[in-house]
C-alpha positions as CSV (number, residue, x, y, z in Angstrom):
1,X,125.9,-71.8,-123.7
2,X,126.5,-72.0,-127.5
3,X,124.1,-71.3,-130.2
4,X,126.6,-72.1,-133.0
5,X,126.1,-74.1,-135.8
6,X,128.7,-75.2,-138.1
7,X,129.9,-77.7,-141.2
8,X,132.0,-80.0,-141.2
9,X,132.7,-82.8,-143.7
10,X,132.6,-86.3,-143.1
11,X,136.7,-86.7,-142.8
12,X,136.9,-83.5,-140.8
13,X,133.6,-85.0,-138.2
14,X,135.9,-88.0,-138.2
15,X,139.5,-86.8,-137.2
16,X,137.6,-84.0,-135.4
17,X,135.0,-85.6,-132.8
18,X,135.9,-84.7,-130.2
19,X,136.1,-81.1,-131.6
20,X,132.6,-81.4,-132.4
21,X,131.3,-83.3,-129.8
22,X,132.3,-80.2,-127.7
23,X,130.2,-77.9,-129.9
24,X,126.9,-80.1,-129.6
25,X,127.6,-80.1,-125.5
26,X,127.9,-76.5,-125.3
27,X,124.5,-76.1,-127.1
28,X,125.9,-76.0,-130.3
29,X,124.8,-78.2,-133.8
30,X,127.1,-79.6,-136.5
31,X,126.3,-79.9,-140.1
32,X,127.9,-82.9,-141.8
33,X,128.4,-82.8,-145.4
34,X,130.1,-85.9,-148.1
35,X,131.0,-84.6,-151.2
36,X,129.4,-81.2,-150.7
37,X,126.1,-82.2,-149.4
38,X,124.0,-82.6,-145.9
39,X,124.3,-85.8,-144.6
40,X,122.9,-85.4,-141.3
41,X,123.4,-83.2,-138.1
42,X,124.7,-83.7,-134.7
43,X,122.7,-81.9,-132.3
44,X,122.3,-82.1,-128.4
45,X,119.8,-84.7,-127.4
46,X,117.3,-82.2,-125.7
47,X,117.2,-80.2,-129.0
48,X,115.7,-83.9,-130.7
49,X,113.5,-84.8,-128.2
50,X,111.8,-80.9,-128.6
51,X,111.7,-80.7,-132.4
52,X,110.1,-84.4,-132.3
53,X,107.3,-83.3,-129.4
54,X,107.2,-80.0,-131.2
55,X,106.2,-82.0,-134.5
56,X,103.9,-84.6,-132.5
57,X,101.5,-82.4,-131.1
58,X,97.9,-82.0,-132.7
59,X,98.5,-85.4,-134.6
60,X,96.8,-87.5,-131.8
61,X,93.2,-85.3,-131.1
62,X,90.5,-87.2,-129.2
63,X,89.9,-90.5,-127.4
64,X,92.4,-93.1,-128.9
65,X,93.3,-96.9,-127.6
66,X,97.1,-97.2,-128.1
67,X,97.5,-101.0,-127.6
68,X,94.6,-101.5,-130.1
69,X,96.4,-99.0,-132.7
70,X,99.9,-100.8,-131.9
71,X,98.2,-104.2,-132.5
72,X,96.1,-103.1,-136.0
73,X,99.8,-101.7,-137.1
74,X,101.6,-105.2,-136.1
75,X,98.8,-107.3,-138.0
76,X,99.1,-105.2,-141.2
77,X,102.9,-105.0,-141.0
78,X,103.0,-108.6,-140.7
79,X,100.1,-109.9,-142.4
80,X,98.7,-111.2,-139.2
81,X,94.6,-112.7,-139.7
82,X,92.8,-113.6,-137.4
């Protein structure tokens, strides 16, 4: 499996996907730059899901009610009064 990363700019990730997509199958990541600059990364799913766990963990200590969180976020968001 393939630890590579490399660049690639927005025209080349275009005319190229397939090229890349190969990359980020075997394992790989792809920088994608526009006019010189990151613009994102295409990475293997599995890779996401771990950095997002990995970032996740600690936030949520202690006893917590997730359907009373979700619906305090909804009322604010929306401006919901009871």
């Amino acid at each position: 499996m393939s630890t590579k990363t490399e660049t690639a700019t927005a025209t080349e990730m275009q005319n190229n996907f397939g090229r890349y997509l190969n990359v980020v199958q075997n394992g790989g990541e792809v920088i994608v730059t526009k006019n010189g600059k990151e613009v994102g990364r295409f990475v293997p799913r599995m890779a996401v899901v771990s950095y997002l766990t990995d970032s996740l963990t600690g936030i949520l200590k202690g006893e917590t009610d997730d359907d009373r969180e979700r619906e305090e976020r909804l009322k604010e968001r929306y401006e919901i009064t009871d």
